[in-house]
PLY file of the C-alpha trace (Angstrom):
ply
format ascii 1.0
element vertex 435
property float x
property float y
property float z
element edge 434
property int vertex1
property int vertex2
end_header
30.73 -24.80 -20.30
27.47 -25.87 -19.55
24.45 -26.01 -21.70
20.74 -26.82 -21.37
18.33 -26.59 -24.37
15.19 -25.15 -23.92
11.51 -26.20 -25.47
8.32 -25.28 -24.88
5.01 -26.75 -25.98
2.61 -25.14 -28.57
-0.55 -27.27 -29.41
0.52 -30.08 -28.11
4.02 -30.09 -29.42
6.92 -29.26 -28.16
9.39 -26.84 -29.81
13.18 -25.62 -29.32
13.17 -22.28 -28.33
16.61 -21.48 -27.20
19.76 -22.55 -25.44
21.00 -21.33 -21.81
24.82 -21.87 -21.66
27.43 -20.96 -19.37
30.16 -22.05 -17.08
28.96 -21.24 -13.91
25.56 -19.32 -12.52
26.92 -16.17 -12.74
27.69 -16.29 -16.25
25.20 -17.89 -17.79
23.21 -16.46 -20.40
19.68 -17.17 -22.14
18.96 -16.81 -26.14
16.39 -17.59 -28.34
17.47 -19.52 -31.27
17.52 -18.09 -34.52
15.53 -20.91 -36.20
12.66 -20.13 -33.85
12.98 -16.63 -34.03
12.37 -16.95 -38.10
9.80 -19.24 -37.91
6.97 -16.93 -38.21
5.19 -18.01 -34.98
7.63 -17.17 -32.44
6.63 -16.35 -28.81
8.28 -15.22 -25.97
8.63 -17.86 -22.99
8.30 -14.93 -20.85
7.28 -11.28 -20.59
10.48 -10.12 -19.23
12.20 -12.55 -21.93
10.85 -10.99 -25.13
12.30 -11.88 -28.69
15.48 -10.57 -29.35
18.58 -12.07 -31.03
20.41 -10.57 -28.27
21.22 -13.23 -25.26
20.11 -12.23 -22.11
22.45 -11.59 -19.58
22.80 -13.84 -16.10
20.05 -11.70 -13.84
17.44 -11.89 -16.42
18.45 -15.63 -17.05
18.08 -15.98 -13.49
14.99 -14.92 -12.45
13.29 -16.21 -14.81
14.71 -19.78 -14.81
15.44 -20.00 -11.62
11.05 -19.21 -11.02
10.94 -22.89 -12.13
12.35 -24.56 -9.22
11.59 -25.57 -5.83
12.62 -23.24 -2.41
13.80 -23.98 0.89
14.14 -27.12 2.34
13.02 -28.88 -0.41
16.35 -27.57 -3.00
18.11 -27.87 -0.48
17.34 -31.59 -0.10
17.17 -32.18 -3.74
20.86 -30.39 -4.44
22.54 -32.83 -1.21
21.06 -36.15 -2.97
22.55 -35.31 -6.40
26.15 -33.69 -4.35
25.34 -30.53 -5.88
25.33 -27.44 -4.17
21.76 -25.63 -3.82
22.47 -22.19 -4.99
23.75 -23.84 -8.48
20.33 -23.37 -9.68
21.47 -24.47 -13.66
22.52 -28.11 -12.21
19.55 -28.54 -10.60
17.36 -27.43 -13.34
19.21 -29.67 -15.46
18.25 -32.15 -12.78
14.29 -31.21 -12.79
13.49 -29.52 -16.28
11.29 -32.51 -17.83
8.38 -31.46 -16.11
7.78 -27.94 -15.12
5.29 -25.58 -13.82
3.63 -24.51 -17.19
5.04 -26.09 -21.03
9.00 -25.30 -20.98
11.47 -28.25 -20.85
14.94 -28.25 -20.02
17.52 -30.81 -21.29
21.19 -30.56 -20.40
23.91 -32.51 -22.82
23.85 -35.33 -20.74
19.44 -35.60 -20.71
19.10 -39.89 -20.93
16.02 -40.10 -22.46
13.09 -41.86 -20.30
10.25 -43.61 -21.88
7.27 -41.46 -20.14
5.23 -43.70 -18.48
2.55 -43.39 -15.75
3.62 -45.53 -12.61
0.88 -47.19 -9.89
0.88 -44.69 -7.06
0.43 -47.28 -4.53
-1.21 -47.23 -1.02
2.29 -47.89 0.53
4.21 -45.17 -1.25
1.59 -42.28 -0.95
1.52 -42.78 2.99
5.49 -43.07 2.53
4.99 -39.37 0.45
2.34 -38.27 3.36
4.32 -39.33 6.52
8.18 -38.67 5.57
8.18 -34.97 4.72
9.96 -33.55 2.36
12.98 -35.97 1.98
10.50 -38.59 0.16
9.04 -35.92 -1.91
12.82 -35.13 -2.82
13.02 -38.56 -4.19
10.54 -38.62 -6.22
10.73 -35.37 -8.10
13.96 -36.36 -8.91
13.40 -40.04 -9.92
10.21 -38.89 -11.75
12.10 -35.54 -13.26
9.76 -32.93 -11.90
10.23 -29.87 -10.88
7.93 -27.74 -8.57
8.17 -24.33 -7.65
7.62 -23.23 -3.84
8.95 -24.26 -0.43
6.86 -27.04 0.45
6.85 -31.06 -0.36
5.29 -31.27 -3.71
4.85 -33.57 -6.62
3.08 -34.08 -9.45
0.72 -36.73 -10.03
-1.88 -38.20 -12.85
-5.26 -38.88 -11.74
-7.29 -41.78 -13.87
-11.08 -41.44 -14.63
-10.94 -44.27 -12.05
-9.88 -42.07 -9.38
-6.52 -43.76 -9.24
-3.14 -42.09 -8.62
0.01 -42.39 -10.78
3.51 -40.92 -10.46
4.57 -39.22 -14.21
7.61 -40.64 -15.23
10.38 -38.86 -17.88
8.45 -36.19 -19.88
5.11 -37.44 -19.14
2.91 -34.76 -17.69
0.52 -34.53 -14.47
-2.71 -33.38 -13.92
-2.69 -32.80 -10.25
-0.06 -31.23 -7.64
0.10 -33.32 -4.27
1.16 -31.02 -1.80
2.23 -32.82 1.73
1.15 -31.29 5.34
3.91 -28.76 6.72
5.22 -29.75 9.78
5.39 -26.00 11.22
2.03 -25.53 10.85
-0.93 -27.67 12.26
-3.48 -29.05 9.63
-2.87 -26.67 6.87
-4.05 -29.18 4.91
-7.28 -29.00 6.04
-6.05 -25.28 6.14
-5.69 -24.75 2.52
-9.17 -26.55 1.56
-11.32 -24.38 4.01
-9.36 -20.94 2.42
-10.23 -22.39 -0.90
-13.81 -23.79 -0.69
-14.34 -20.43 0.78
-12.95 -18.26 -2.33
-15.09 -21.02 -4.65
-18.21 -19.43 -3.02
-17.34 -16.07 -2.94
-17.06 -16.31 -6.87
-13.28 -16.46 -7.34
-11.89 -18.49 -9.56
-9.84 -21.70 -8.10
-8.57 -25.00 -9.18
-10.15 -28.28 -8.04
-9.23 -29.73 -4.74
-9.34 -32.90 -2.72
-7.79 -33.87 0.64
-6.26 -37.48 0.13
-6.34 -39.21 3.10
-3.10 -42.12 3.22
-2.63 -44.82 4.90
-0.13 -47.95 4.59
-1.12 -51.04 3.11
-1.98 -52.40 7.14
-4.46 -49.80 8.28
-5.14 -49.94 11.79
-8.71 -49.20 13.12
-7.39 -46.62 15.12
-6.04 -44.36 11.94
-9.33 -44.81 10.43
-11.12 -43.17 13.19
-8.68 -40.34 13.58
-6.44 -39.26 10.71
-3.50 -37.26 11.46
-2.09 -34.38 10.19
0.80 -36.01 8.58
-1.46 -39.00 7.00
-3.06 -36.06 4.36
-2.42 -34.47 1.62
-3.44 -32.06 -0.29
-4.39 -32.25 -4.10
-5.26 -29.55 -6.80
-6.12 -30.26 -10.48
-3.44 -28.41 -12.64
-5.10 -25.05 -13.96
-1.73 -25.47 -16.59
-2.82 -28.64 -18.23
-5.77 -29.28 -20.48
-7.04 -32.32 -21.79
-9.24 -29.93 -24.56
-7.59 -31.53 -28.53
-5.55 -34.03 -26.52
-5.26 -37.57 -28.60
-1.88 -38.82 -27.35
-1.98 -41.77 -24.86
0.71 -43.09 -22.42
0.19 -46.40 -21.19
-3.32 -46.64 -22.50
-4.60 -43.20 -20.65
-5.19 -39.75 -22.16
-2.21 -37.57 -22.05
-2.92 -33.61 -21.10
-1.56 -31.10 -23.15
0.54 -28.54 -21.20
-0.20 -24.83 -21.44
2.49 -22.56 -20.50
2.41 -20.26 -17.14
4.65 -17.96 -15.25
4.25 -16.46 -11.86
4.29 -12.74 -11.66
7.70 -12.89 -10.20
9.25 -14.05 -13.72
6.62 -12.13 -15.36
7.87 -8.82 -13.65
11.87 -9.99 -13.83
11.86 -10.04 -10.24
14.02 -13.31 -8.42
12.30 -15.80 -5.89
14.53 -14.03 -3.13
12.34 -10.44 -3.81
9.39 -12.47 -3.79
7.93 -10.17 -0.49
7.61 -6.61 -0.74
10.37 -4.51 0.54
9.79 -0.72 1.37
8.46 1.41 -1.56
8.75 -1.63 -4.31
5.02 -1.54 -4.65
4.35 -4.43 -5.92
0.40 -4.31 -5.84
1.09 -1.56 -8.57
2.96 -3.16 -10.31
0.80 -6.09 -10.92
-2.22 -4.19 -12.24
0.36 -2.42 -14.60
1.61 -5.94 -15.44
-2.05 -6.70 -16.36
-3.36 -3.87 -18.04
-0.06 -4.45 -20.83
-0.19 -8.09 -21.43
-3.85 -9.01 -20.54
-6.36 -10.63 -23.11
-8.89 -9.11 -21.10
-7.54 -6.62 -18.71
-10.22 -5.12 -17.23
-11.75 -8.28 -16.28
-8.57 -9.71 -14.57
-8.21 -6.94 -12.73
-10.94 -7.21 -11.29
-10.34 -10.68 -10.75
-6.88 -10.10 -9.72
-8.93 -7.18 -6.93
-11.10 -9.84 -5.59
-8.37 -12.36 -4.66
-6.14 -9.84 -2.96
-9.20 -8.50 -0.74
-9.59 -12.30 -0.12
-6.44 -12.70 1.43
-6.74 -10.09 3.57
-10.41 -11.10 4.31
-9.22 -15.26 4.95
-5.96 -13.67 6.69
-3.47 -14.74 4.99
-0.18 -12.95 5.26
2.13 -14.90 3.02
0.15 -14.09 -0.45
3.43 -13.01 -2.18
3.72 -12.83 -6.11
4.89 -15.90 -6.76
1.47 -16.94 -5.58
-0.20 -15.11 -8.23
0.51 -16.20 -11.74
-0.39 -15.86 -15.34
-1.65 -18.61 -17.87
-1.37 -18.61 -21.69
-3.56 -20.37 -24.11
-2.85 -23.53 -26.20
-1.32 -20.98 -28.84
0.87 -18.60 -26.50
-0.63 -16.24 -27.97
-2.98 -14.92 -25.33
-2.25 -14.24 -21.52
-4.97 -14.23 -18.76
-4.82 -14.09 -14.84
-4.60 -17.94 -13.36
-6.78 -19.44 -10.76
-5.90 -18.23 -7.48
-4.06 -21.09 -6.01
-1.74 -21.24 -2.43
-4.00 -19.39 0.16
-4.15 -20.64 3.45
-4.97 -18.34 6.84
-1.70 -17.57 8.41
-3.51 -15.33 10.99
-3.98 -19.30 12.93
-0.38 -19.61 13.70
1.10 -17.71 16.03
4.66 -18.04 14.49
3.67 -16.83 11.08
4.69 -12.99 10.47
1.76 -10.22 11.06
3.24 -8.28 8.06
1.80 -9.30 4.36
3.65 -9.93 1.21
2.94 -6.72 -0.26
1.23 -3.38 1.25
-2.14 -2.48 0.75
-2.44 0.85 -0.14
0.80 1.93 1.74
0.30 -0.72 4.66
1.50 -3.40 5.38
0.35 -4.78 8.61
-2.25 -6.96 8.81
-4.24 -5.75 11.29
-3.93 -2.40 10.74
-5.57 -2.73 7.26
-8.54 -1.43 6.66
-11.02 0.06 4.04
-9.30 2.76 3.59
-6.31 1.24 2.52
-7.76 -0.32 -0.34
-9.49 2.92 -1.16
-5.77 4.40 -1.41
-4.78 1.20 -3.37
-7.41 2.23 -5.87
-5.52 5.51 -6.53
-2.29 3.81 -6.63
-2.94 1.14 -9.01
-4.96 3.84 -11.38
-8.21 1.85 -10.54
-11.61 3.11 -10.83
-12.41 3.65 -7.12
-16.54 3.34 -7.35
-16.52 0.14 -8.93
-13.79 -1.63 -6.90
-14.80 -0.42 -3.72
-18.39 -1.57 -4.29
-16.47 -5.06 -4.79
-14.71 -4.95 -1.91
-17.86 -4.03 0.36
-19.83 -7.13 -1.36
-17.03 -9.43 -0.79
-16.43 -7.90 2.70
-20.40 -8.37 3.61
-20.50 -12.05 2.39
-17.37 -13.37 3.68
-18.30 -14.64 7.03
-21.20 -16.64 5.69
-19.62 -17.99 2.77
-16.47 -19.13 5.49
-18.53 -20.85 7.35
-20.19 -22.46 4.70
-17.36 -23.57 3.45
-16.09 -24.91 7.16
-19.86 -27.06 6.86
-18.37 -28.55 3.43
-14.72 -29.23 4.29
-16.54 -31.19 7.57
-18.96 -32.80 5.94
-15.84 -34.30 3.49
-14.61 -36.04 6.90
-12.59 -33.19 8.35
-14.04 -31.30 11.69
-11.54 -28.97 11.70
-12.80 -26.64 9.50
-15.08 -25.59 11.98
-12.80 -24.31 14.95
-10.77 -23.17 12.44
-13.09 -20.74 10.61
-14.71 -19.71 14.19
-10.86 -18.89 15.09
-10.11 -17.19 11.97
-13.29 -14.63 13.06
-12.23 -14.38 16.66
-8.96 -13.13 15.41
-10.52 -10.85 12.38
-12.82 -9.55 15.19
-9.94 -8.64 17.81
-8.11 -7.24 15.06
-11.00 -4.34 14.26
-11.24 -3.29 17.40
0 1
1 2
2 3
3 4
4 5
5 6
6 7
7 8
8 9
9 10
10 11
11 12
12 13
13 14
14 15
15 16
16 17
17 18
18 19
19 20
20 21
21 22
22 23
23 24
24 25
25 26
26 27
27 28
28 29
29 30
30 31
31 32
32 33
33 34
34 35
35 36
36 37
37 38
38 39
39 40
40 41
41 42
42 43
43 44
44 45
45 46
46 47
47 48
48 49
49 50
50 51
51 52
52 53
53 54
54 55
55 56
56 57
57 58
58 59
59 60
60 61
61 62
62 63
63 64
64 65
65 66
66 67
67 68
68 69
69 70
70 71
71 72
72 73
73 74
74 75
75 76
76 77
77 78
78 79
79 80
80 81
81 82
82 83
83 84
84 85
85 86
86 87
87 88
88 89
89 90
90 91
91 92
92 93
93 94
94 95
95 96
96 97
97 98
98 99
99 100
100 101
101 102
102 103
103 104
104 105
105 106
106 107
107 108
108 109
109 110
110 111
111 112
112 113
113 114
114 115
115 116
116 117
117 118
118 119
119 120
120 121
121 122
122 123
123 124
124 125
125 126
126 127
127 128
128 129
129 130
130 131
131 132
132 133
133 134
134 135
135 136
136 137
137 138
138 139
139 140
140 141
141 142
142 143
143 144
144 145
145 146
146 147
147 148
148 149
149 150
150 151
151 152
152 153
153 154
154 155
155 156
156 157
157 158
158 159
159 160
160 161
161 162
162 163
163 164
164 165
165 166
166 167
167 168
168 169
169 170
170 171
171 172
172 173
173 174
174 175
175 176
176 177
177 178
178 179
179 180
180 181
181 182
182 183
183 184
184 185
185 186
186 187
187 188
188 189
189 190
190 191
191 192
192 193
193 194
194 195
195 196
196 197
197 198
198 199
199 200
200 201
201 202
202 203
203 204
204 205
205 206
206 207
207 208
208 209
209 210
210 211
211 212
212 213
213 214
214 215
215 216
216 217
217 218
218 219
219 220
220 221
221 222
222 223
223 224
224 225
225 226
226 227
227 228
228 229
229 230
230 231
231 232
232 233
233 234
234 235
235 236
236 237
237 238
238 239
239 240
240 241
241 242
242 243
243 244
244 245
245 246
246 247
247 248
248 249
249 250
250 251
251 252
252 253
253 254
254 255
255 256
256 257
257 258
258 259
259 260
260 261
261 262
262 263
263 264
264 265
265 266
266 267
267 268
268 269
269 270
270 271
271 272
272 273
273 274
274 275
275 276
276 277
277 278
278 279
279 280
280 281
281 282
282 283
283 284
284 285
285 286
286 287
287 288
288 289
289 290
290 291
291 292
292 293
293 294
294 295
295 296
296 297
297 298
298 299
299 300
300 301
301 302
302 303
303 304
304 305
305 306
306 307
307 308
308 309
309 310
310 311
311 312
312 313
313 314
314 315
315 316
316 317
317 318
318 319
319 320
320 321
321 322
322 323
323 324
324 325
325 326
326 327
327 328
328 329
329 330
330 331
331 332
332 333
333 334
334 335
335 336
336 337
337 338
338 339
339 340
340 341
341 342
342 343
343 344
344 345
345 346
346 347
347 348
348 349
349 350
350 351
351 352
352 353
353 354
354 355
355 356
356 357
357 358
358 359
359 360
360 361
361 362
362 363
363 364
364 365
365 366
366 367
367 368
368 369
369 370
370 371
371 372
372 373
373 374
374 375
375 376
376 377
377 378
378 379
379 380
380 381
381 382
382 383
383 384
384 385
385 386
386 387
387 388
388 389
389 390
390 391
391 392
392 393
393 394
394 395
395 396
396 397
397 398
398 399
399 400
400 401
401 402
402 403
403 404
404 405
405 406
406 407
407 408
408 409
409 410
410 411
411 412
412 413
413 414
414 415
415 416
416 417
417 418
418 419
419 420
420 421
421 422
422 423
423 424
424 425
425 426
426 427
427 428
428 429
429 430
430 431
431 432
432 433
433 434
């Protein structure tokens, strides 16, 4: 029988919530403890987990626990250095669960206790983190304890007021995800900055970015004329950590308090393997449903939540799926609100990425054939006021090509020339695709 105890931090401090215990995956169950249940301030770690005494069966453990990890490659490289098998997702949260995507914590019986600590990210190792792939990302998440959802190399990193980089060690937490260049796709690095700096000044909400160029500690000339794909990365400030009422220090620098978040995958109880819409699931419904119930502010998030889904069909990007789209909770987890829009690249510049997107758009789903008239039907899907959303659509729609290239002018002038093929390419293939 296996069990993992689960926490979550409120204000800064971190509380038992519940246990998940089992003997295999497919029995394992999730309940909230009953001292936490009769404290008073009780909140559910999830909105398809509410409070109950009542344990939650294996599928709803599942999907929501399971949200926390990595995909792909990445598992699978994690579960063959620790001899575990990668669909034996409890062993490898066990593995992973002192540093999470939003404030929960996992600890299995056997948890050794790490001082946290925040360790030198040197030169050598970042270029080591930049130019291995996703085998040296594997490492590290699992010597440093953190876990990252998604399919690519990530980990998470503390950046100094110096600018300096440092690997979060045991429970301590990050401020920044470093996300490595994919090796199937050219300079999506560069990629993911342009599709970003573009949303910024279209007036969508997005986390801070940086490229971070890396290099070993005996640079050539030649790298330093021309970097290469592989010698990048790409860094975002963590929209789920907040150094507002932090006071705790680790090794002399502030530590960020962690505020909880869930993607709208776990939100809606749906697993990482339904994460792209299958035929009549409607999933764009069922995310302005999803904020009109839980939403501080509903009205303004969805029309927030609008914006970035006519941006992804405006940047091209086809793999926008709802674990891409997440919600964020306050200090308190007591209020919810739509996160920063976070994971958008332009698919439509690879040839071997799929023409279909992650969800339909007013009952289509192919890129290309999308038009204004399948948001208009959106609008009567989703129950949204047609007049107003449409007028947003047609301003974003009018501004977009300036504020791309714009943002191609920025990305350049930060050392990177790509961005400016790449956002005349992503208009050549817009273009072709209206005609």
């Amino acid at each position: 029988m296996k069990k993992l105890d689960v926490s979550i931090e409120i204000n800064g401090r971190q509380r038992e919530v519940g246990v998940i215990s089992g003997s295999n995956d497919y029995d394992a169950s999730f309940c909230y403890s009953e001292h936490y249940l009769d404290s008073g301030t009780a909140r559910p770690i999830s909105i398809s987990l509410p409070l109950t005494e009542e344990p939650y069966g294996p599928e709803a453990t599942r999907r929501f626990f399971e949200g926390l990890l990595p995909e792909g490659f990445m598992r699978r490289t994690v579960a063959e250095q620790n001899r575990t098998d990668d669909g034996d997702y409890l062993s490898i949260l066990e593995m992973l669960g002192a540093e999470c995507l939003g404030a929960v914590q996992i600890k299995g019986e056997n948890y050794k206790y790490t001082e946290p600590s925040y360790r030198l990210f040197d030169p050598e190792a970042m270029y080591k983190l930049a130019a291995e792939g996703a085998t040296r990302s594997a490492d590290l998440v699992v010597e440093a304890h953190l876990s990252l959802t998604g399919a690519s190399g990530k980990v998470g990193a503390y950046k100094n007021t110096e600018g300096q980089w440092f690997l979060p060690v045991g429970s301590a937490p990050s401020t920044h995800i470093l996300k490595q260049s994919h090796i199937r796709y050219d300079k999506i690095v560069q990629n993911e900055q342009l599709a970003l700096r573009t949303a910024e000044f279209l007036g969508i909400d997005v986390p801070k970015s940086e490229i971070v160029e890396a290099y070993p500690e005996q640079v050539h000339e030649s790298m330093l004329r021309a970097p290469l794909t592989e010698n990048v990365l790409f860094a975002t400030e963590r929209y789920d950590r907040t150094f507002e009422g932090a006071e705790s220090l680790i090794d002399g620098m502030l530590c960020p308090l962690r505020l909880h978040q869930e993607d709208f995958g776990q939100a809606m109880g749906i697993p990482a393997s339904g994460k792209y819409e299958r035929l009549g699931e409607k999933h764009m419904k069922k995310m302005f449903d999803l904020l009109r119930r839980c939403s501080a502010s509903p009205i303004e998030d969805q029309m927030k939540l609008w914006d970035v889904i006519v941006f992804h069909w405006l940047i091209g990007n086809t793999d926008g799926h709802i674990k891409n789209f997440a919600l964020v909770y306050d200090a308190n987890l007591k209020a919810v609100r739509l996160a920063p829009a976070y994971d958008i690249v332009s698919t439509i510049l690879y040839d071997t990425h799929s023409s279909e997107m992650a969800f339909s758009v007013g009952g289509q789903i192919e890129w290309k054939k999308i038009d204004r008239s399948c948001f208009e039907e959106a609008c009567k899907e989703c129950g949204l006021n047609k007049k107003l959303f449409m007028q947003r659509f047609d301003e974003k729609r009018a501004v977009f090509r300036d504020a791309l290239r714009r943002a191609a002018e920025t990305v350049r002038d930060e050392g990177f020339e790509d961005a400016l093929w790449m956002a005349e390419r992503i208009l050549e293939v817009r273009d072709a695709a209206a005609e």
